[in-house]
C-alpha positions in Angstrom: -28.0 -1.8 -20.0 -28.1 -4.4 -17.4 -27.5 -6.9 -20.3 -25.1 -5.5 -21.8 -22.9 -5.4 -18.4 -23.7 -8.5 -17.4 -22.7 -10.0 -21.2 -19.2 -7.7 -20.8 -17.9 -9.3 -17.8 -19.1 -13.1 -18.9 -17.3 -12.2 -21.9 -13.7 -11.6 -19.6 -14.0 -15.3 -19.0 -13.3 -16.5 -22.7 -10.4 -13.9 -22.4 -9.2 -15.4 -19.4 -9.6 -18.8 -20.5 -7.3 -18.0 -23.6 -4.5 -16.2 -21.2 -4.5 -18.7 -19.0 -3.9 -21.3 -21.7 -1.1 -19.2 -23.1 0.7 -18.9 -19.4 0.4 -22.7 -19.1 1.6 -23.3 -22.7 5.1 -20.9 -22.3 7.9 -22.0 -21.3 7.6 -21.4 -17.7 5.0 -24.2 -17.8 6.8 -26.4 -14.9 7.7 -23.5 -13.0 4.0 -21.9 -12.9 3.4 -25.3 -11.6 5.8 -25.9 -8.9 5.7 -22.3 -7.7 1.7 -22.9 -7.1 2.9 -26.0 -4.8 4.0 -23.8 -2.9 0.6 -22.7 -1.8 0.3 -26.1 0.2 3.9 -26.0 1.5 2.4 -22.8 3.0 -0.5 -24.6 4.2 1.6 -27.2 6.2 3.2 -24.3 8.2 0.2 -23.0 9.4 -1.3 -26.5 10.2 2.2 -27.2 12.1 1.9 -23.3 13.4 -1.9 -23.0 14.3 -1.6 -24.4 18.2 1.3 -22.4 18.6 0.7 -18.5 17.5 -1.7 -16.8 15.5 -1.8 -17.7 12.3 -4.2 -14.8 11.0 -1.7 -13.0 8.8 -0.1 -16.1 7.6 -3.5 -17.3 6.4 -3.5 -13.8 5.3 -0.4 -14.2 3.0 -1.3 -17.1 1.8 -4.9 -16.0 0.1 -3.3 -13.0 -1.3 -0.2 -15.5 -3.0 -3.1 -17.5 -4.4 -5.1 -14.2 -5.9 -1.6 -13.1 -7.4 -1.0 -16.3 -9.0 -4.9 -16.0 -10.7 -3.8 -12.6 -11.7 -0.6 -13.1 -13.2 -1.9 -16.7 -15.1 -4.9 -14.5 -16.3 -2.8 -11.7 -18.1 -3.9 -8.8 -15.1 -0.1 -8.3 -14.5 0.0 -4.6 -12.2 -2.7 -6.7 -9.9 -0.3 -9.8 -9.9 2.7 -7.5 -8.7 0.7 -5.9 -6.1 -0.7 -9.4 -4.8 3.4 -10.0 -4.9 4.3 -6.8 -2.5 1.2 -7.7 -0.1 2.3 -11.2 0.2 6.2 -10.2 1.3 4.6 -7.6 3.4 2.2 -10.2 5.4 4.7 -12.9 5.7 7.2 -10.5 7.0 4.4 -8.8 9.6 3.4 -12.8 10.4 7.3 -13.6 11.4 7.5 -10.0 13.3 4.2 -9.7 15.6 4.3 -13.8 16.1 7.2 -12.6 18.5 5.1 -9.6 20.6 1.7 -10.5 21.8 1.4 -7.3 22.9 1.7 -6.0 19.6 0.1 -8.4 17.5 -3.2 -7.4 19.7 -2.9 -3.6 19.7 -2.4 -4.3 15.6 -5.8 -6.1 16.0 -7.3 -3.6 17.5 -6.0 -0.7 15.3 -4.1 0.6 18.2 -0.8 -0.1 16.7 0.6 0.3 12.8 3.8 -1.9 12.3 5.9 -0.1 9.3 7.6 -1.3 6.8 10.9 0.2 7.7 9.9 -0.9 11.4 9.9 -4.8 10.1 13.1 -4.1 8.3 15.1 -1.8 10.6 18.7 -3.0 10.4 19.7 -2.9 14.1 16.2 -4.9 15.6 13.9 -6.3 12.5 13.2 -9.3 11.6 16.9 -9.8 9.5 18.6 -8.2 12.5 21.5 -10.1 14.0 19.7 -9.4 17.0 16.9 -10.9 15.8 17.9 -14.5 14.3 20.1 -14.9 16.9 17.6 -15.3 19.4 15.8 -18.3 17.2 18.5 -19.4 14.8 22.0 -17.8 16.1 23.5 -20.5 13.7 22.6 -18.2 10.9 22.7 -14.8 12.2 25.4 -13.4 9.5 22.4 -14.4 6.9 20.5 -11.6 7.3 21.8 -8.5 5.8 21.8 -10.2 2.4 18.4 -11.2 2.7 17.4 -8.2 3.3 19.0 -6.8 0.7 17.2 -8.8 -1.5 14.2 -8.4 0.0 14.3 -4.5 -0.1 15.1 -5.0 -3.7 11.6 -7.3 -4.4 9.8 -4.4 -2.3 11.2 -1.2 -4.1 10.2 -3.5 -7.2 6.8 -4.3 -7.0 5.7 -0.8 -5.4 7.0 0.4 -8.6 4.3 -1.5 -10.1 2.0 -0.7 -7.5 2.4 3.0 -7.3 2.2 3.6 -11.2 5.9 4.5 -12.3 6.1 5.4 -16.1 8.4 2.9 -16.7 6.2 0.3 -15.3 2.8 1.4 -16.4 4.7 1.8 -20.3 5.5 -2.0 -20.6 2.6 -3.1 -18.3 -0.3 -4.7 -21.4 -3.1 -1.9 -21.8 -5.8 -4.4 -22.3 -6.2 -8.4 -20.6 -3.7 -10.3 -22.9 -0.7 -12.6 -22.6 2.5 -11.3 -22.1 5.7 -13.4 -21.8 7.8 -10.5 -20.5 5.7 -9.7 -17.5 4.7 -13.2 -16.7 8.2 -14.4 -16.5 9.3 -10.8 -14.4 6.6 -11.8 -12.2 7.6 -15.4 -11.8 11.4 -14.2 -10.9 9.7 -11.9 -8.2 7.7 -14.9 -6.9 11.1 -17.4 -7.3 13.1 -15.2 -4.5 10.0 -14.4 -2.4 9.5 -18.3 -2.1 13.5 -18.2 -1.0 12.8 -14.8 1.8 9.5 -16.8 2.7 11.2 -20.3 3.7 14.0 -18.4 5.1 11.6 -16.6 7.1 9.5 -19.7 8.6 12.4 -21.7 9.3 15.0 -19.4 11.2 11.3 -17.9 13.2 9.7 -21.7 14.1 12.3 -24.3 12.9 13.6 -25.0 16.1 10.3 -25.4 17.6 8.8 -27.7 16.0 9.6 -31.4 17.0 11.5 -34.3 15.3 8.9 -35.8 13.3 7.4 -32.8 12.2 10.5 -31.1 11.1 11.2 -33.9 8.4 7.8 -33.3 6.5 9.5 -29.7 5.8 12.7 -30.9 5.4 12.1 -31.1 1.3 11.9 -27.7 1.4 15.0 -26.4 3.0 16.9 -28.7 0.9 15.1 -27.3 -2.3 15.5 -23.2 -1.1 18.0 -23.2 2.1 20.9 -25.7 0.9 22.8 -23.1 0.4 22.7 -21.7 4.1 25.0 -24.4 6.1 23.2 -23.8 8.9 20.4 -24.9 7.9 21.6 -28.4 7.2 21.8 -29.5 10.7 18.5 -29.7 11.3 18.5 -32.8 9.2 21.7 -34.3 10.3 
């Protein structure tokens, strides 16, 4: 019996092998590619960040982006989507307690749960006007649509998370490739790269000093362009 177990799960890594091939072969080839970039993009924030708050949850985020993107590459999609909702969930906790000391240790000790709908309230979360205005007033009228679509992404992958019919019926019942999920995954993991940015820049951007700011300025020209405010950090 032990044998046979052991011979099952070395036998998941030809499977894997083959899916992963598969993933790399579609047609999303370059963006599986430049989304995992994003992985050190991450990593530069938190090197930039580290000195400054506590980057526990953003390390955090980043891990559980890195096990999603092994999921979804690997054919084990529902894991892949809930890797997805953890990461928007961390990034959006790292942004929310990097403002409240006070908070961020009670959280640490268990003292203190910090809710979803507390993150997102309308009137003081993190896409608040309140909010951004006190670290990026320049793009205070921003956040109601992100939020919007980040409330969208969430109700989404819980979906998956939680086990709806609709999702469990067109989720693969066995490890195999599937384009349809890979690229619904990849669209999830497009605008959560968009929320993420968004996130980091309007929290630390102004922070951070002159030199600094241009090794991330690639990347609000790639995601941010379209915010105007965002430009004149660069000007």
């Amino acid at each position: 019996m032990k044998n046979v177990c052991k011979e099952y799960f070395l036998s998941l890594n030809t499977i894997f092998s083959e899916v992963v091939a598969l993933s790399f072969d579609s047609k999303h080839e370059s963006l599986l590619s430049s989304l995992f970039q994003f992985v050190e993009d991450l990593t530069l924030w938190q090197s930039m960040l580290e000195f400054r708050t506590d980057t526990t949850i953003l390390v955090s985020a980043i891990k559980e982006y890195q096990l999603g993107f092994q999921a979804a590459v690997c054919g084990q999609y529902r894991y892949a989507f809930t890797a997805h909702r953890y990461f928007i969930e961390q990034m959006c906790r790292f942004i929310y307690l990097s403002t409240n000391e006070l908070y961020l240790r009670h959280w640490k000790l268990g003292l203190r749960d910090v809710s979803w709908g507390v993150i997102t309230d309308k009137e003081n979360g993190i896409f608040s006007k309140n909010f951004i205005r006190a670290f990026y007033p320049e793009i205070d009228d921003e956040g109601a649509h992100v939020l919007a679509i980040v409330s969208k992404l969430y109700r989404e992958s819980s979906e998956f998370v939680h086990g709806n019919f609709d999702k469990i019926r067109i989720i693969p019942s066995q490890i195999e490739f599937n384009l349809e999920m890979l690229s619904k995954w990849l669209e999830f993991m497009e605008t959560s790269k968009f929320v993420a940015l968004f996130l980091l820049f309007m929290r630390f951007a102004k922070d951070i000093d002159g030199v600094n700011i241009h090794k991330l300025e690639d990347m609000a020209r790639d995601e941010l362009c379209g915010i105007e405010g965002f430009n004149l950090l660069f000007l």
